[in-house]
N, C-alpha and C positions, 0 to 999 in steps of 0.2 A: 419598354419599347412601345412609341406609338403609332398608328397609324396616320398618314401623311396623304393629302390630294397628290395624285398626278400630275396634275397639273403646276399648279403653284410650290407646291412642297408645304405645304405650310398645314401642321399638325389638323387631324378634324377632332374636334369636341361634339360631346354628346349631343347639345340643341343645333346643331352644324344642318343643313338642309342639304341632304348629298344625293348624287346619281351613280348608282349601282348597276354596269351595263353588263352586256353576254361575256363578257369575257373576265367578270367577275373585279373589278377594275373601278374603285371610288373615286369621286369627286367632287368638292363644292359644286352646289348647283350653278353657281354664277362662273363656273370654271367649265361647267361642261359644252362642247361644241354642238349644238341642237341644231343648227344650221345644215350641218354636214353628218350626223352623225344618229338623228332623231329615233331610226330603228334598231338603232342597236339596248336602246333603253330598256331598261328591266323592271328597274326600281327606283320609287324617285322617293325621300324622306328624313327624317331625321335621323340622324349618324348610327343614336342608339336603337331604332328600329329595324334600321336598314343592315347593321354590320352584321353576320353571321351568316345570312338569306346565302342561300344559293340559288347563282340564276336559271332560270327557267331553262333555259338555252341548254346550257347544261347539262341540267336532269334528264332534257331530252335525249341527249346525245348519249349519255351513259345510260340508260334507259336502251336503249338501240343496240348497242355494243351488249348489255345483258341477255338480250331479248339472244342477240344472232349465238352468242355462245352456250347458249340455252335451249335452242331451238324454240323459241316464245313468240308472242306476239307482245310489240314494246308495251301496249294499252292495258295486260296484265301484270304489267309491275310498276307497283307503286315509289310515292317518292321516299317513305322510311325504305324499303327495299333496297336501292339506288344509296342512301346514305350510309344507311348498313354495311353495305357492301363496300364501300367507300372506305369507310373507316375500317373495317377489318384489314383490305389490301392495304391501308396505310401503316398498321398495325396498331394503332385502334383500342383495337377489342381483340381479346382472344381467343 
């Protein structure tokens, strides 16, 4: 199973120049709407650089959510932290 633009549908390949926004969400560069859409940007690059990344956007928000069930401040927990966490709630890691 491959991954596919949103746009277009049309498979991305490794050397593909893709835009990876906050909402986690790929797409050929020439597919993406910059016009309208320029700050939701995250990541802009080749397919195999770009796939895996999670958005910053993201990290913050679950970073927040760790922080308030924690009694934390978000600025002391890192991004493996957040990923960790991540992956264990999805089951992961055991």
């Amino acid at each position: 199973m491959s991954l596919c633009c949103r746009v277009c549908r049309i498979e991305l390949k490794d050397n593909d120049c893709v835009v990876l926004d906050d909402f986690g969400v790929l797409r050929h560069h020439h597919c993406y709407d910059y016009e309208n859409y320029q700050e939701f940007v995250d990541s802009v690059g080749k397919f195999e650089n770009v796939r895996g990344k999670f958005p910053r956007f993201l990290l913050n928000v679950y970073k927040e959510v760790i922080a308030m069930g924690d009694n934390r401040s978000k600025e002391d927990i890192s991004d493996e932290e957040v990923l960790a966490t991540l992956a264990y709630t999805l089951g992961y890691l055991d």
